[in-house]
N, C-alpha and C positions, 0 to 999 in steps of 0.2 A: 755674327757676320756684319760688317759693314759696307754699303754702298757710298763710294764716294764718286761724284761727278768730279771730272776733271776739264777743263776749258782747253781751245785751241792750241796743239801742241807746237804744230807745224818746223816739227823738227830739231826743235829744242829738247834733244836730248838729255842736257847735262842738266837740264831745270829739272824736266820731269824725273831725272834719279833722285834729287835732292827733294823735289816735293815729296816725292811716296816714302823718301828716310824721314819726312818730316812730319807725316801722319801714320809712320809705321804702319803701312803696308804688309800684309802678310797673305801669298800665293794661296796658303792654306787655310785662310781664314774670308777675305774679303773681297771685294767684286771691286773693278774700276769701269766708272761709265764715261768713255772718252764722247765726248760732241762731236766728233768729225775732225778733218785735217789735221790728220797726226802728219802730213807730212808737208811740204813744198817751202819755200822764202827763209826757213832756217838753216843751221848748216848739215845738220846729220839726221837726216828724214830716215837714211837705212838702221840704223843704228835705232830708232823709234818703230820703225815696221818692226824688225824682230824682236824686240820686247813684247809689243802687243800682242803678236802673235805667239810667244811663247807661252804668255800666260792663259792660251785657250779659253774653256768658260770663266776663265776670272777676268777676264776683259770684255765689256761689250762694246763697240764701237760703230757706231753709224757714218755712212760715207759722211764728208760734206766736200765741196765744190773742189778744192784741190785733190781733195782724194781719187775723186772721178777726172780732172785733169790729167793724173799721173797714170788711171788707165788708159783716157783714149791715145795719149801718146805713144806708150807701151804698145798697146793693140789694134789701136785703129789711125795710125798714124799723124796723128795731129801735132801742130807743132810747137817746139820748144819754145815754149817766151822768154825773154828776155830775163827776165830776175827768177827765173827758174832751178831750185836747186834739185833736181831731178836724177843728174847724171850717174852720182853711185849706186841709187839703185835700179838704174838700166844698166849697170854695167856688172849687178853683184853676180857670186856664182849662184845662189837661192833665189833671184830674180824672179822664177817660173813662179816656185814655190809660195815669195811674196805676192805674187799677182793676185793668185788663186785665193789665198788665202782672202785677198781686196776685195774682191769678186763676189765674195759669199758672204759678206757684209750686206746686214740689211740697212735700209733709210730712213727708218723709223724703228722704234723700242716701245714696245709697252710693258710696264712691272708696277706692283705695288700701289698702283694712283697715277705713276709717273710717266709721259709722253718724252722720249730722247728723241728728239731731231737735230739738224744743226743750224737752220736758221728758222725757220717759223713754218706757220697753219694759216693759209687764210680762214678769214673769219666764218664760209659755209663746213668747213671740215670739221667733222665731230672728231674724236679721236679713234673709232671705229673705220671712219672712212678715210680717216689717217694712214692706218694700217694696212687697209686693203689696196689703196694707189702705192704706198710703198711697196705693198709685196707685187704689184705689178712690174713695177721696176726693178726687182730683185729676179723675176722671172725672166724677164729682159735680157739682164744683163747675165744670166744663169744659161739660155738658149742663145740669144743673138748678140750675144757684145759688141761686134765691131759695128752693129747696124747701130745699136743704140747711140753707142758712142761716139760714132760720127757724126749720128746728126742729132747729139742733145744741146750745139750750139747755139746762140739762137736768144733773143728776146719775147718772138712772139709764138702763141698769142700770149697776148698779156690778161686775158679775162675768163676768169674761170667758167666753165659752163658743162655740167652734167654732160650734154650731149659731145662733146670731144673725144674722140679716139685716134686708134691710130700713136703715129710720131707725136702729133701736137698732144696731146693726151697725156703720153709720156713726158715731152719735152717741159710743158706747163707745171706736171708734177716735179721735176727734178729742179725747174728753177724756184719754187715753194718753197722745197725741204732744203735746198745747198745753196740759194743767191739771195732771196727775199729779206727786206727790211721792212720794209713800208708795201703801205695798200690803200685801196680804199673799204669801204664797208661792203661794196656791194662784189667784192674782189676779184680788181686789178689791181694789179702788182707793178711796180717801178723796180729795177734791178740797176739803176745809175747812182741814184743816191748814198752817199755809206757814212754821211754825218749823223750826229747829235738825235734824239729825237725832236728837238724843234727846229732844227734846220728845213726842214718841210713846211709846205701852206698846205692847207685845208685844198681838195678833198682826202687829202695824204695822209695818213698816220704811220703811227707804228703796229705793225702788224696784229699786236697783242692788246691795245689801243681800242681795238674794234668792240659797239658797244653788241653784248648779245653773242658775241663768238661763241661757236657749236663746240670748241674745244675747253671753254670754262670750267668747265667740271672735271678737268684733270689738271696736273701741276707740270707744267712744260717747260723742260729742261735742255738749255740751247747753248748755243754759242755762235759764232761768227761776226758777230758786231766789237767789232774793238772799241768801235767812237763811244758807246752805251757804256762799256765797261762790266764791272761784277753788278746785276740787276736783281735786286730780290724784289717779288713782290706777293702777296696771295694768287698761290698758283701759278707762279714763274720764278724760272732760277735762270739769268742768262750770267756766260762763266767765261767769256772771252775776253781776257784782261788785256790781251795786245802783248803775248810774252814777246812773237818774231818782230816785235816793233820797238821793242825797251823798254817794255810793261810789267808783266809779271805773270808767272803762268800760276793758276788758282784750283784749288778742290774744295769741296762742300759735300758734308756726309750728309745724305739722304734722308737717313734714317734717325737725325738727329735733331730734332723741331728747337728755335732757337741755337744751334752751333752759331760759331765764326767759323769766317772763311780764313781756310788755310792757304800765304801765298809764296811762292821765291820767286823775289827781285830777279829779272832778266838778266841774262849775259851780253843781250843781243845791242848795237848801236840802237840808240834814240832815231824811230823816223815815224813820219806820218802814217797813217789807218790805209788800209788795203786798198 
């Protein structure tokens, strides 16, 4: 069996059929580990929901930030933005069925060594206590969805702190695991910025940047950052090549030390980072 991470699909359908023919994929054989945002800004997000979801335990998938946009819409009424390609699946007739299925998606993965989120850990988060603030959100949105999801809007606070509960608690975590780029060491988090990693001054880094991070000792496998690109490093795989932007959508087997990344060229117009 092969794990292969897959980057940012966000709705590009017809990339993601051509990548998985391009590393032969097989339902009976192998696992896809999607990062988050299999849907929103591309043109056929319905059409990537039911895929995902058909292939049950051969897919694992962690929200990230669109994902959870396209429930609070769905559920807690928030509203449509502007470059939102949303509409067919509020409108499908499996609608319920894909929610539900969103819904039970957790926010973090642990397997093998490997930490799946979709944008990062600040630097106090082991990967232990990774797991445990995501399944708190998983609980969240399992019992109260529409509270969650109302009000996971929101910047602050921006400083992590043991003693936080409650919404801010919540809300702190959700912006960690589905908006975070940059931090500082002693972690606060900045959710404006979405360049380069040097496009930041000091006390800012990149998330993974952090010297000492409690997450070190596993290999954290992300996406969200388009500006970053394919990021290999000892103990990070970031996989968001910027396909919904005219990049390329990318996979990397897991389990294959030294692979190349597998990628297909975009369909989508040339534009700027999210």
């Amino acid at each position: 069996m092969a794990r292969w991470a897959i980057g940012d699909v966000q709705g590009c359908f017809e990339e993601l059929e051509l990548l998985l023919a391009k590393i032969r994929f097989s339902a009976e054989r192998d696992q896809l580990w999607f990062v988050g945002d299999l849907v929103n800004r591309g043109p056929r997000s319905l059409a990537v929901l039911r895929l995902a979801r058909s292939l049950q335990d051969n897919a694992v998938c962690v929200l990230g930030n669109h994902d959870l946009h396209l429930l609070a819409v769905a559920l807690a009424g928030a509203r449509v933005r502007k470059n939102d390609t949303l509409e067919e699946i509020l409108n499908a007739p499996d609608r319920a069925l894909l929610l539900e299925w969103l819904l039970q998606r957790p926010l973090a993965h642990f397997a093998a060594g490997d930490l799946l989120v979709h944008a990062g850990v600040v630097p106090q988060w082991s990967p232990a206590q990774t797991l445990s603030l995501a399944a708190e959100l998983q609980q969240a949105l399992r019992t109260d969805s529409e509270q969650l999801l109302a009000h996971m809007y929101g910047d602050m606070p921006d400083l992590w702190q043991a003693s936080l509960c409650g919404m801010p608690r919540l809300r702190f975590a959700i912006n960690v695991l589905t908006r975070m780029r940059f931090c500082t060491a002693d972690g606060r988090i900045d959710l404006k910025h979405k360049g380069k990693p040097e496009s930041v001054s000091p006390p800012w880094i990149p998330w993974f940047a952090a010297p000492e991070r409690a997450s070190r000792d596993a290999r954290i496998v992300f996406g969200h950052w388009s500006a970053l690109g394919l990021y290999r490093a000892p103990g990070l795989l970031g996989l968001d090549t910027g396909c919904v932007w005219g990049g390329a959508l990318t996979a990397m087997d897991l389990d294959a030390p030294g692979s190349l990344p597998v990628s297909v060229v975009s369909r989508q117009p040339r534009a700027s980072g999210q």
